[in-house]
C-alpha positions in Angstrom: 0.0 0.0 0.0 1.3 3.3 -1.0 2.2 6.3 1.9 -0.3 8.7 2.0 1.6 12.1 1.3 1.8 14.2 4.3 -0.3 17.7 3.8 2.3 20.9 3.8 1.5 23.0 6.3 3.4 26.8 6.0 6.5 27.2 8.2 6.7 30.8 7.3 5.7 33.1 10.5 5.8 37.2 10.1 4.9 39.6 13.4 1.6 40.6 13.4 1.9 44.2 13.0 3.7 44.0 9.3 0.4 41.1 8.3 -1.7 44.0 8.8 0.7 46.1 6.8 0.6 44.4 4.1 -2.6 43.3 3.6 -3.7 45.3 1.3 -0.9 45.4 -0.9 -1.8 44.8 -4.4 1.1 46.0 -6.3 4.7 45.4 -5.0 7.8 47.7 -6.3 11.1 46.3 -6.9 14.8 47.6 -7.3 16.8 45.5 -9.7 20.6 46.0 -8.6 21.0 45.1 -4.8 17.6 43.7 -4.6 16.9 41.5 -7.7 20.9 41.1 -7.7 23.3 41.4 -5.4 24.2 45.0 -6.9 27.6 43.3 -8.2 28.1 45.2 -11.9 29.7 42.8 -14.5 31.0 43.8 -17.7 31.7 41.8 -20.5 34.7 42.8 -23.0 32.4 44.3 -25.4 30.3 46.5 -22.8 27.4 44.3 -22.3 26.0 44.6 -18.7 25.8 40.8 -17.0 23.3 40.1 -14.0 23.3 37.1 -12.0 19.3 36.5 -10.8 18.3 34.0 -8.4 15.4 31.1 -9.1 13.9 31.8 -5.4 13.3 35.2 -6.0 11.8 34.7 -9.9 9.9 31.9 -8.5 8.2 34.5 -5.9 7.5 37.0 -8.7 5.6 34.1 -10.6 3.7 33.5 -7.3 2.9 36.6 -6.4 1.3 36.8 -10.1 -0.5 33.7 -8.9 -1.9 35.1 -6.0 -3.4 38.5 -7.6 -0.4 40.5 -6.5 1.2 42.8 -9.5 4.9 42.6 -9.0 6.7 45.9 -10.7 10.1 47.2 -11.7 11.2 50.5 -11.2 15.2 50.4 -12.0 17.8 52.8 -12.7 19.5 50.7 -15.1 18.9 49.1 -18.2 20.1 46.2 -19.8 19.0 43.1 -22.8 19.7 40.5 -19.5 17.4 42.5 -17.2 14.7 42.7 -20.1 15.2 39.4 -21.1 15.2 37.9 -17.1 11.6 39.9 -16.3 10.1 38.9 -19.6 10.7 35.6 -18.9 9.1 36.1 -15.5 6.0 37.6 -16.9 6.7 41.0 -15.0 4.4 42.9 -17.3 5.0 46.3 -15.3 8.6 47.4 -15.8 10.2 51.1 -15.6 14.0 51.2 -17.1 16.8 53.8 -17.0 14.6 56.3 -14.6 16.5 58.0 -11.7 13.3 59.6 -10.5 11.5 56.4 -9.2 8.5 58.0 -7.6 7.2 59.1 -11.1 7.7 55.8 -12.4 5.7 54.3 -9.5 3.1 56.5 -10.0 2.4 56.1 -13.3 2.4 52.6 -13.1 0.2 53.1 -10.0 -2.1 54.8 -12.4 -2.1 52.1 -15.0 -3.7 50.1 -12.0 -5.9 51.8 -11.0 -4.3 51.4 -7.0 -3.0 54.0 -4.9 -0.1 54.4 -2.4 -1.9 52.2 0.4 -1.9 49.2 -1.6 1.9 48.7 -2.5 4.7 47.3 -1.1 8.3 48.8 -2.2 11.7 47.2 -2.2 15.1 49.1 -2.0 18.5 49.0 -0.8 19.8 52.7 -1.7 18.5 56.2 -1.5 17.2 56.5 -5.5 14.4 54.4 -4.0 13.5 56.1 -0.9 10.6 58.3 -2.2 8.5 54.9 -3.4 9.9 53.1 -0.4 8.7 56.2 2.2 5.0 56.2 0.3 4.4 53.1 0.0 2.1 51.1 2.9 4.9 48.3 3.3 8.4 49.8 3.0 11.3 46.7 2.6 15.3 46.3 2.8 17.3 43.7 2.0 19.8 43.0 4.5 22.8 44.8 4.1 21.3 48.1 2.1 22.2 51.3 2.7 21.4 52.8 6.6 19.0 55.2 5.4 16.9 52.9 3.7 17.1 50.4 6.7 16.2 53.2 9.1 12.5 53.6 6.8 12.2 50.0 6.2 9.0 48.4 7.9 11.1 45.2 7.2 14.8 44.1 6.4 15.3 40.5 5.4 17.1 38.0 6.9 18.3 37.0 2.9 20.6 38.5 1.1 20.3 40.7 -2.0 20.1 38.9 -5.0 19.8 35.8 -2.6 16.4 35.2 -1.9 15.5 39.1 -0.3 13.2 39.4 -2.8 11.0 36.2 -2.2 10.7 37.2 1.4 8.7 39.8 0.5 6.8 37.9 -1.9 6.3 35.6 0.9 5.1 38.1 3.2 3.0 39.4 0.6 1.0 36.2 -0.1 0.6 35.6 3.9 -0.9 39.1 4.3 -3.6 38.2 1.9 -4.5 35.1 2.8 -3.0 33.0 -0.7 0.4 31.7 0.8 -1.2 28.6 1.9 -3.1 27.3 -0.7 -0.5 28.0 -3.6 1.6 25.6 -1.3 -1.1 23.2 -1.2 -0.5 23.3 -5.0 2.8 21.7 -4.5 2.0 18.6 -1.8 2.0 16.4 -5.0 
């Protein structure tokens, strides 16, 4: 007779006060470089800008598509590998090569049709402090810049580029009431 699999319960605990925080979120911000990646620049001989992603934090984009949350990019930087990296994650909502983040965020806010007490932002430097400071749930990966930890409502315990990212996802899809049944999914 075959084992009867064992139901997956979640694991994943987060204090009380940042639940309530976050569950409203509908859209959730990301930086690329130092969030995304772990805000190492490589170069290749011809100029071409190389990132190194992580599968956990892709993964937790995909899911937080999944569970109704609209995960968004609002970068700096610009690059084919970046493009090619959140094309492949389905991250519809994407803002390249813009110093001024806020704007960004705001339009893309408007294409939404949500306002600044339903996102989430993530950001390690001070270029993302005025989305960070508006938004309803401010994050930090571990290790960002002290400003941006001292207006974070949360600082991972992963590392940039490392799974910081899908900690917020995580969050995200605990606030709203989704994180368990899109790990039922996976109980097999």
């Amino acid at each position: 007779m075959a084992a009867t699999p064992l139901a997956l319960t979640p694991v994943l605990q987060f204090p009380p006060e940042l639940l309530l925080r976050a569950q409203d979120v509908r859209v959730a911000f990301f930086d690329v470089d130092g969030v995304l990646t772990d805000g190492s620049l490589y170069f290749s001989a011809e100029g071409e800008t190389l990132k190194r992603f992580h599968t956990l934090d892709g993964h937790g984009l995909k899911l937080l598509q999944q569970g109704g949350i609209t995960p968004a990019v609002v970068t700096g930087r610009d690059s084919p590998a970046l493009r090619l990296r959140l094309s492949a994650l389905g991250v519809a909502h994407a803002r390249f090569g813009t110093e001024d983040k806020r704007p960004a965020a705001e339009a893309i806010l408007a294409e939404l049709g949500l306002g600044w007490h339903q996102a989430a932002a993530m950001g390690d430097d001070w270029p993302d402090l005025p989305v960070m400071r508006r938004a309803a749930l401010a994050c930090a990966p571990r290790g960002a810049h002290a400003e941006v930890l001292a207006v974070a409502h949360h600082v991972t315990a992963a590392l940039p580029g490392a799974g910081a990212a899908r900690e917020l996802c995580d969050l995200l899809l605990v606030a709203s009431g989704r994180y368990a049944g899109l790990l039922a999914a996976y109980a097999g």
